[in-house]
N, C-alpha and C positions, 0 to 999 in steps of 0.2 A: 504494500500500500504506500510508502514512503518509496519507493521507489516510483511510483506513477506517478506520485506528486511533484518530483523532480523532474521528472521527464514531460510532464507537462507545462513544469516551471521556464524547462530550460528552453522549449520552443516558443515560450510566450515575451521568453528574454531575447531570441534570435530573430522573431517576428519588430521587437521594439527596435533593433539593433537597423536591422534592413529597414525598417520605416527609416530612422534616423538618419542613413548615410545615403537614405534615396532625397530626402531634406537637404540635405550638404551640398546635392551634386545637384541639384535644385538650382537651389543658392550662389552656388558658383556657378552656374552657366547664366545665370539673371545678371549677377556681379560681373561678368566677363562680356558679356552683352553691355551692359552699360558703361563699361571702360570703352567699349569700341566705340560708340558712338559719340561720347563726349570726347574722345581725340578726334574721331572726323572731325565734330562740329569744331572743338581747337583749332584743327590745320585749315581746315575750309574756312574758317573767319579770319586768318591770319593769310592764307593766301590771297583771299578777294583783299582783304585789305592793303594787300602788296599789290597787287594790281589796279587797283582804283588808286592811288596812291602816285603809281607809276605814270598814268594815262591822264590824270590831274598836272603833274610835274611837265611828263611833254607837251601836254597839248593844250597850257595853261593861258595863252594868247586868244585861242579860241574860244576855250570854256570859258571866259570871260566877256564874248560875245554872248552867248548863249541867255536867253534870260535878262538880260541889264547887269548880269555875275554870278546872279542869285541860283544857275549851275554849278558855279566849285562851293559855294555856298550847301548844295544840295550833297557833292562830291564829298567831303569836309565831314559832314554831320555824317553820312553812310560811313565813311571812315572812323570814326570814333564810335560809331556803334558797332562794327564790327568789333572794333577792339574792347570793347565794353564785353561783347558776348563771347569772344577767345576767352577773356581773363574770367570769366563768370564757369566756363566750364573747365578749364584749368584749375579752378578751387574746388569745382565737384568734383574732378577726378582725383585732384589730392586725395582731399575726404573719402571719396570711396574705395581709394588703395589703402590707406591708412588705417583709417578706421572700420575698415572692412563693414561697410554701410551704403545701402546704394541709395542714390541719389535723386529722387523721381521733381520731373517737373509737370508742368501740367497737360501734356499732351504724351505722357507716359500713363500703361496702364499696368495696376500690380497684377 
């Protein structure tokens, strides 16, 4: 009798064991999911911003026709927002390396 109870013990323990590391692996592929995208969106904010950047610099005679200016004016502001939104997921990437925590914003769904 004490031996059945073990033995039902111990698949009740191997049942909780598997739930758990099926949790983990869970976890980590959501966690690694969201590492990836908050560096695209890093690099892809930091490259357009290299390039709007670049095409403001040369073609800055022009875009100053554009509008009465109110083009590099437009140029200018897209550039600091991009850089606004590099630097914004560069601290959520920290934070979710770090602190092994993922990071949701509002057009993420748990």
């Amino acid at each position: 009798m004490l031996g059945e109870l073990n033995g039902t013990e111990n698949s009740g323990n191997e049942e909780k064991e598997t739930r758990t590391a099926s949790t983990r692996q869970m976890k980590r592929e959501k966690s690694r999911l969201v590492g990836h995208v908050l560096l695209f969106t890093q690099n892809a904010s930091i490259t357009t911003c290299c390039a709007v950047l670049m095409l403001v610099f040369s073609y800055r005679r022009e875009l100053e026709q554009v509008w009465q200016g109110w083009f590099t004016v437009v140029c200018f502001t897209a550039v600091i927002t991009l850089a606004a939104l590099a630097n914004l997921a560069s601290t959520a990437l920290t934070i979710s390396i770090q602190k092994d925590w993922m990071v949701f914003g509002p057009l993420t769904s748990l």
